[in-house]
N, C-alpha and C positions, 0 to 999 in steps of 0.2 A: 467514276464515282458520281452519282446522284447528288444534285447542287442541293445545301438544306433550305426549306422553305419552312416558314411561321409553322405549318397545319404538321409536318415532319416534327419539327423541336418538338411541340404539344405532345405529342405522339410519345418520342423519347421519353418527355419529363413524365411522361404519366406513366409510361409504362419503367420507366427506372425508380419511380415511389413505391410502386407495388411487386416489383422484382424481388422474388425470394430464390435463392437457392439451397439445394441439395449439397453440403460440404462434405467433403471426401473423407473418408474415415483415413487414419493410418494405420499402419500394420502394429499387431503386437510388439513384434521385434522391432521396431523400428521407433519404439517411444526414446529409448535412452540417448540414440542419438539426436531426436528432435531434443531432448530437452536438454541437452551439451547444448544446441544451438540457442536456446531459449536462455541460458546463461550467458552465452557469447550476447546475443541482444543486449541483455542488459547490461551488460559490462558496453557497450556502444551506445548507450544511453536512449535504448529502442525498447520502454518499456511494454508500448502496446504492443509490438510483436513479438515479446516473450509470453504476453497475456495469451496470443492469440493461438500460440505454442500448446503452450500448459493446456488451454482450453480443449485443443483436439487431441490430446493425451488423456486427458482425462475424460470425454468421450468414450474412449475405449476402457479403458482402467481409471474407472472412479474414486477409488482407495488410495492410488498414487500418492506414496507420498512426498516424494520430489517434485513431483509435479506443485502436488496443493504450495508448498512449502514457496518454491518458486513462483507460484503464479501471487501469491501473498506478497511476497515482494516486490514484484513488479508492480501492484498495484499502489503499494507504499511508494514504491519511485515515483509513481504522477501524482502525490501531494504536495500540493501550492507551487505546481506549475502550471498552471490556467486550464487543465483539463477538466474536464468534468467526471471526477469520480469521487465515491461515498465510502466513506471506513467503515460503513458498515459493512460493505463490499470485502472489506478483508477481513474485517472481524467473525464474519458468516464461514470463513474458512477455518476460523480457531477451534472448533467442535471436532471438525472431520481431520483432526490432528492427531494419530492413536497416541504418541507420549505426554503423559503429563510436562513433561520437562520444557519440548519443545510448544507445549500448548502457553506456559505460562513465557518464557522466554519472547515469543513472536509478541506477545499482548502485548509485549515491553518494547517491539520494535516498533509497532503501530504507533503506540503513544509519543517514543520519541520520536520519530518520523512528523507527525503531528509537529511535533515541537517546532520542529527545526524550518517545516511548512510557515509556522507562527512566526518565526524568525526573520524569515525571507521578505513576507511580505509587508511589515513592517506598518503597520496599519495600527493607529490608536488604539491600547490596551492589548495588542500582539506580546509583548513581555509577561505580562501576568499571565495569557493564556498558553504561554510557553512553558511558563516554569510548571504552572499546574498537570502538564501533561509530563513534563520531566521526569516531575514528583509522581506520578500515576506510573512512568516507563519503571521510576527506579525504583518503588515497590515492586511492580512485575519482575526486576532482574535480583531482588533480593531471594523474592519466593522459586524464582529458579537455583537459584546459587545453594538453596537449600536442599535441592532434590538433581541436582547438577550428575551428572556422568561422573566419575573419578577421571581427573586431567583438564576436563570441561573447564574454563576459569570465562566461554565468553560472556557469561554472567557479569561479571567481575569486571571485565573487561568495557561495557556496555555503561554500566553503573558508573563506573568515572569517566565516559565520556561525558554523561552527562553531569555530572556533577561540575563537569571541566566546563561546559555550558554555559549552567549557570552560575558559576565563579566567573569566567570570563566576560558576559553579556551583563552579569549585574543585576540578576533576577531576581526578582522575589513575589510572594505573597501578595496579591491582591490585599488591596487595605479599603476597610469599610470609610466610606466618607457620610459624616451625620447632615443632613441637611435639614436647617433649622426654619420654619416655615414661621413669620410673623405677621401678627392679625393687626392690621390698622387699625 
């Protein structure tokens, strides 16, 4: 092996900024079991490599809905653990949802997801922007609970955690504070 010298690393660093590659497509047949594994990810707490799952499933089969569904979650899994990712990131998935049911359900994941994000991080006025998102998930799990499968209750189910949440944590309401400004 070739000892690395300065003008080599240069070489590398430049040419691994500008490195693109050509990613292998999967086989048709072969989505359903990537996306068991993309499940298995996340269940090991490998969000990004369920992302990156979903991603190349969807590649091939766009429509997917396991896929979409999946890859929605995983991104909700890296809120407020120091990644760098955007809800608008999942919420760009809620359209290419074909059920209403699970379009308004998932908005309700996001938001409590959010919350819980809010929770964690525990940062001045994280409570009020928790519960606001609560309040926003548990609208979304009402307007599902209305348009629910027959047997479906995870509606219902979703709804008092959060409720359990904010009973538990002691949430509430953002309160306006008046600040009274006096003229010497």
């Amino acid at each position: 092996m070739l000892p690395f010298n300065d003008s080599r690393i240069d070489a590398l660093n430049h040419m691994n900024s500008s490195t693109t590659f050509e990613l292998k497509p999967l086989s048709e047949k072969g989505i359903p079991a990537a996306l068991e594994r993309a499940m298995r990810y996340r269940l090991l707490n490998e969000p990004s490599e369920a992302e990156s799952i979903c991603q190349d499933g969807l590649h091939i089969d766009p429509e997917n809905q396991q896929a979409l569904v999946i890859l929605l979650l995983a991104i909700t899994d890296r809120f407020g653990r120091g990644y760098s990712v955007g809800v608008m990131e999942a919420k760009e998935l809620l359209p290419r949802l074909r059920d209403s049911y699970q379009r308004t359900y998932y908005a309700g994941i996001i938001c409590e997801r959010r919350a819980k994000a809010c929770l964690r991080q525990g940062t001045p006025g994280s409570g009020f922007d928790a519960f606001e998102f609560l309040q926003e998930a548990m609208a979304s799990y009402e307007q599902a609970e209305a348009i629910r499968p027959s047997g479906n209750d995870d509606a219902l189910l979703r709804w008092n955690a959060c409720a359990r949440i904010i009973m538990g944590n002691h949430l509430a309401a953002r309160t306006e504070e008046r600040v009274v400004l006096q003229l010497e």
